[in-house]
Z-matrix of the N, CA and C atoms (Angstrom, degrees):
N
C 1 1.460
C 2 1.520 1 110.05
N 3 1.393 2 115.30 1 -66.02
C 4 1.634 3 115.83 2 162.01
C 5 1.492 4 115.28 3 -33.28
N 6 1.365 5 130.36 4 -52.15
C 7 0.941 6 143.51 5 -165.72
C 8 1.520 7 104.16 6 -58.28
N 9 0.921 8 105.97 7 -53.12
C 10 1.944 9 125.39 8 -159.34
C 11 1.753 10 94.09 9 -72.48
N 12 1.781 11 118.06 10 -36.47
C 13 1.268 12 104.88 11 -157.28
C 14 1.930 13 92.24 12 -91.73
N 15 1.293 14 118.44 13 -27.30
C 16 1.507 15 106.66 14 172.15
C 17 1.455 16 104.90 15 -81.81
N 18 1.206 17 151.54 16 4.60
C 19 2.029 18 143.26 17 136.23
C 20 1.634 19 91.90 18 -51.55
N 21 1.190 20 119.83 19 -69.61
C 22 1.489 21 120.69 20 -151.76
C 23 1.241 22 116.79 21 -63.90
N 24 1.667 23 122.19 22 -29.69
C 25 1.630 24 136.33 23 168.06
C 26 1.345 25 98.45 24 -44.68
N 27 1.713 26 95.97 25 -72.95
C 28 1.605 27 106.86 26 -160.88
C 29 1.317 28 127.35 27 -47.85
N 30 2.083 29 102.31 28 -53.33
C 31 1.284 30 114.24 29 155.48
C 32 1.724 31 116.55 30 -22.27
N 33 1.380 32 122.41 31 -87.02
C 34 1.719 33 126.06 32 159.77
C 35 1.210 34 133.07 33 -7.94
N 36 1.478 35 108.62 34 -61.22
C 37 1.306 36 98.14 35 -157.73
C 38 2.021 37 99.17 36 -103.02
N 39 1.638 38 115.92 37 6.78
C 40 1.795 39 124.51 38 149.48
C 41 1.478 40 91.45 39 -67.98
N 42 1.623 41 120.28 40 -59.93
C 43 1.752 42 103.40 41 -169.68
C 44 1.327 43 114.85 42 -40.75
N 45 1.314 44 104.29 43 -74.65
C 46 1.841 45 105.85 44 -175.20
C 47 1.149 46 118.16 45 -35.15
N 48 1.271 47 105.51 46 -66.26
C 49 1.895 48 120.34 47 -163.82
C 50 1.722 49 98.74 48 -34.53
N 51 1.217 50 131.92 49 -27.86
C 52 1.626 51 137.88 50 168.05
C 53 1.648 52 125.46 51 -98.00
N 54 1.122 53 98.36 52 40.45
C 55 1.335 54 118.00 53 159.99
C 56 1.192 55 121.91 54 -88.35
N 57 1.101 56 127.61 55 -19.06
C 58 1.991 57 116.78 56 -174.32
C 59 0.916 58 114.72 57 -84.62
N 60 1.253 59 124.44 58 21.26
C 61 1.880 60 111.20 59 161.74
C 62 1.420 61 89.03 60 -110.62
N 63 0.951 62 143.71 61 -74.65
C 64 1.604 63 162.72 62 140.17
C 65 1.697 64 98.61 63 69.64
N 66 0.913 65 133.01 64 121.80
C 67 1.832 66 128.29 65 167.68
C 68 1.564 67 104.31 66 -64.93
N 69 1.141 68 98.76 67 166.08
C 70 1.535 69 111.61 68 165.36
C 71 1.694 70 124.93 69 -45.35
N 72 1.304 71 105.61 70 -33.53
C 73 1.351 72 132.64 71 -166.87
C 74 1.745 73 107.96 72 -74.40
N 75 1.599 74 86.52 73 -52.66
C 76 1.478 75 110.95 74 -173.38
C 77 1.807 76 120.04 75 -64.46
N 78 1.438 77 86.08 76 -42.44
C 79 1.274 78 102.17 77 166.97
C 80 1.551 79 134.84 78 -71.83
N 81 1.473 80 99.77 79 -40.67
C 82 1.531 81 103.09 80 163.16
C 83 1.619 82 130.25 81 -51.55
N 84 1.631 83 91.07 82 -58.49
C 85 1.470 84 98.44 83 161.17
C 86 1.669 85 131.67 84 -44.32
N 87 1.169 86 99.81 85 -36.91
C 88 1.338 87 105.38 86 -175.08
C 89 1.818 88 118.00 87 -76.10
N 90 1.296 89 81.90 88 -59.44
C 91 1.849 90 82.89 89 152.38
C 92 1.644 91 133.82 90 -33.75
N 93 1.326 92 90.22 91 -62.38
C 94 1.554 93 106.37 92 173.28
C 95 1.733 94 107.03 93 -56.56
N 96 0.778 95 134.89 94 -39.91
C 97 2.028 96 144.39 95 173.21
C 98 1.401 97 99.74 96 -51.80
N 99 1.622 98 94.28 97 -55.35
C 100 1.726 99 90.07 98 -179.19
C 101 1.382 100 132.61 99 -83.83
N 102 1.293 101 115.46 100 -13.43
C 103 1.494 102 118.05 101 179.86
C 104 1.887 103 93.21 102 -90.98
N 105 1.419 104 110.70 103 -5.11
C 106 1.638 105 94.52 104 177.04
C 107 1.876 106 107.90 105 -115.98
N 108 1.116 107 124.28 106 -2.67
C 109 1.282 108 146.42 107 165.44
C 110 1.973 109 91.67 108 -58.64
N 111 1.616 110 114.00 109 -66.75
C 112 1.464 111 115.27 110 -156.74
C 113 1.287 112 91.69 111 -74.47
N 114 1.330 113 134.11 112 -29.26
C 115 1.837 114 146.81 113 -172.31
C 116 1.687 115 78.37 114 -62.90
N 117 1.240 116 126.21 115 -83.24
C 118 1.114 117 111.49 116 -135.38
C 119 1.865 118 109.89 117 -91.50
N 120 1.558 119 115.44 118 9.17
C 121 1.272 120 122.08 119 165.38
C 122 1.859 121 95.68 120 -84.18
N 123 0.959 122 141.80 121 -24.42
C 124 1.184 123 132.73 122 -144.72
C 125 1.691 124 94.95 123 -112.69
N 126 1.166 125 116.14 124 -37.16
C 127 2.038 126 122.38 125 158.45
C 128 1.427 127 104.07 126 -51.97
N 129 1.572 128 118.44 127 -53.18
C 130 1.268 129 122.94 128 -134.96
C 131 1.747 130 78.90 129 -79.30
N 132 1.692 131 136.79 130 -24.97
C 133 1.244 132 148.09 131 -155.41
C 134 1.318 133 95.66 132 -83.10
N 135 1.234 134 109.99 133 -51.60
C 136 1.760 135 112.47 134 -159.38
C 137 1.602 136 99.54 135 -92.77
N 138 1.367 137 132.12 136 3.45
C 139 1.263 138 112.90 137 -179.92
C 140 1.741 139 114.39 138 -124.07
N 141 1.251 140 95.39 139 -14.81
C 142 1.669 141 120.26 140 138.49
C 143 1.792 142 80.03 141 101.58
N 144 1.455 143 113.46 142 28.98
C 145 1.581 144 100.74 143 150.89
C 146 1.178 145 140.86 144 -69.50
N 147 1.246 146 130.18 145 -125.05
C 148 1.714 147 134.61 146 -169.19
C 149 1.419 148 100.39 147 -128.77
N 150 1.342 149 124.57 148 98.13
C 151 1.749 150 138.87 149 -164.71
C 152 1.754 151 93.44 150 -52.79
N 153 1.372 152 130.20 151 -56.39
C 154 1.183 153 142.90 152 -165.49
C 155 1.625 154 103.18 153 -68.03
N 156 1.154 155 102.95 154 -34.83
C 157 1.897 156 92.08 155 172.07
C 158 1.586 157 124.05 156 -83.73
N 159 1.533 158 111.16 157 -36.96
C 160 1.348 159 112.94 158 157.00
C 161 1.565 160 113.61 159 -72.33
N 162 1.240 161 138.05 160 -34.22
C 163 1.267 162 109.17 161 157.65
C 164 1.705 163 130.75 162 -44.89
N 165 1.324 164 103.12 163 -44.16
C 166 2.171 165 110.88 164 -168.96
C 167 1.715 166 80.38 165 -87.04
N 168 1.401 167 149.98 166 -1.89
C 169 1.270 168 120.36 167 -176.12
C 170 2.050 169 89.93 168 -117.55
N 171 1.053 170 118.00 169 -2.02
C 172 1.639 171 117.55 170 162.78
C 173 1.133 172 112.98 171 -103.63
N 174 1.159 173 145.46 172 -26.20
C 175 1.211 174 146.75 173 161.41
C 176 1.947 175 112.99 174 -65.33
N 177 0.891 176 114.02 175 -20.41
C 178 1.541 177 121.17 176 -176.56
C 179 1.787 178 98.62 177 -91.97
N 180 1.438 179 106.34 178 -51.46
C 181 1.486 180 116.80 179 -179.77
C 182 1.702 181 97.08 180 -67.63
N 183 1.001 182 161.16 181 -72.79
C 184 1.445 183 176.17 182 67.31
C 185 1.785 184 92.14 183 88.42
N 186 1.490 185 117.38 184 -77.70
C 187 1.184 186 139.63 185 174.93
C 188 1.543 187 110.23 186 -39.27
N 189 0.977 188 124.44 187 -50.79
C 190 1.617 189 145.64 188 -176.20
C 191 1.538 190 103.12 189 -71.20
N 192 1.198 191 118.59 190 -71.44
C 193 2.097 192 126.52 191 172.27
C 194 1.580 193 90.05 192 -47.45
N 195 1.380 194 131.72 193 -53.04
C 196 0.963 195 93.35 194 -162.02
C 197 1.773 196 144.80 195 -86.63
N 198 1.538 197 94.07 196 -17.46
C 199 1.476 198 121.33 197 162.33
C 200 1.610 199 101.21 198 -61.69
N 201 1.118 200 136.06 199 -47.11
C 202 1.227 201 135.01 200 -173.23
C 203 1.606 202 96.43 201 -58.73
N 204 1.209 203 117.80 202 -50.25
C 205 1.544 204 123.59 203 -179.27
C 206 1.217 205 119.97 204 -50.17
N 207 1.412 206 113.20 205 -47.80
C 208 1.233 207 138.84 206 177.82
C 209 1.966 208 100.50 207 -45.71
N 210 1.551 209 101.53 208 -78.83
C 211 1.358 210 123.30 209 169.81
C 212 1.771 211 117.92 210 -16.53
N 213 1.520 212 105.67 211 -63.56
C 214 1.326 213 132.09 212 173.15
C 215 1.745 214 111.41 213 -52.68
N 216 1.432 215 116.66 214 -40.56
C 217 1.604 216 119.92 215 -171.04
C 218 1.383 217 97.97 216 -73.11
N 219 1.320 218 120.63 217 -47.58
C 220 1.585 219 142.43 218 -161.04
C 221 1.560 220 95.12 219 -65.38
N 222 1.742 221 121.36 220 -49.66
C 223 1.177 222 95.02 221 169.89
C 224 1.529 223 144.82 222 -84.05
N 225 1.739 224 92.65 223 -4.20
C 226 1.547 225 91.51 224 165.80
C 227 1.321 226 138.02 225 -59.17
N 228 1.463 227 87.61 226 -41.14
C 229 1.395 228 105.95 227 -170.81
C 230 1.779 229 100.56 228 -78.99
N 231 0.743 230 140.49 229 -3.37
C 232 1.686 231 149.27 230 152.58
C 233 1.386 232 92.92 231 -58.38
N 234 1.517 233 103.98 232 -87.31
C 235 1.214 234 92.87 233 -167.23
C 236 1.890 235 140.86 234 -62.31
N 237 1.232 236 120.17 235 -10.18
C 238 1.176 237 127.60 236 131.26
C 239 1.499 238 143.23 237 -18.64
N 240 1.445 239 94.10 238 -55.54
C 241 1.435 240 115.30 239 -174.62
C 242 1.298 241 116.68 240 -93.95
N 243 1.458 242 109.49 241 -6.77
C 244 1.818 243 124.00 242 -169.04
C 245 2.009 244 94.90 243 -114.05
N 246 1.244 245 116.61 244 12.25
C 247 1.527 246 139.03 245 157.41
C 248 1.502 247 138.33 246 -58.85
């Protein structure tokens, strides 16, 4: 268990640290992986499932909300500007 949660830190915080070139797009998404990666290590904790499957199945869900999010800002701001 210790083991698995210092892979998954480290894993994280190599992802991030390569974000500054990253688009808006890129970045959103990526965010979104990770705020659903810790969502779904922290379910997978309290419901006494498999940490590694709710991580790759929150990180996929996470990844997905957040490009969609992404998608959604892009058209506001269209439509704003088309005002």
């Amino acid at each position: 268990m210790k083991k698995n949660l210092i892979v998954l830190t480290t894993a994280s915080i190599l992802a991030l640290s390569a974000c500054s070139n990253m688009s808006e797009t890129q970045q959103r998404t990526l965010s979104g992986a990770a705020i659903g990666t810790a969502a779904g290590v922290g379910i997978g904790a309290l419901t006494g499932g498999a940490l590694l499957w709710g991580a790759a199945g929150g990180a996929a869900v996470g990844a997905a909300g957040g490009y969609v999010y992404d998608q959604h800002e892009k058209n506001q701001s269209k439509s704003k500007t088309t005002k």
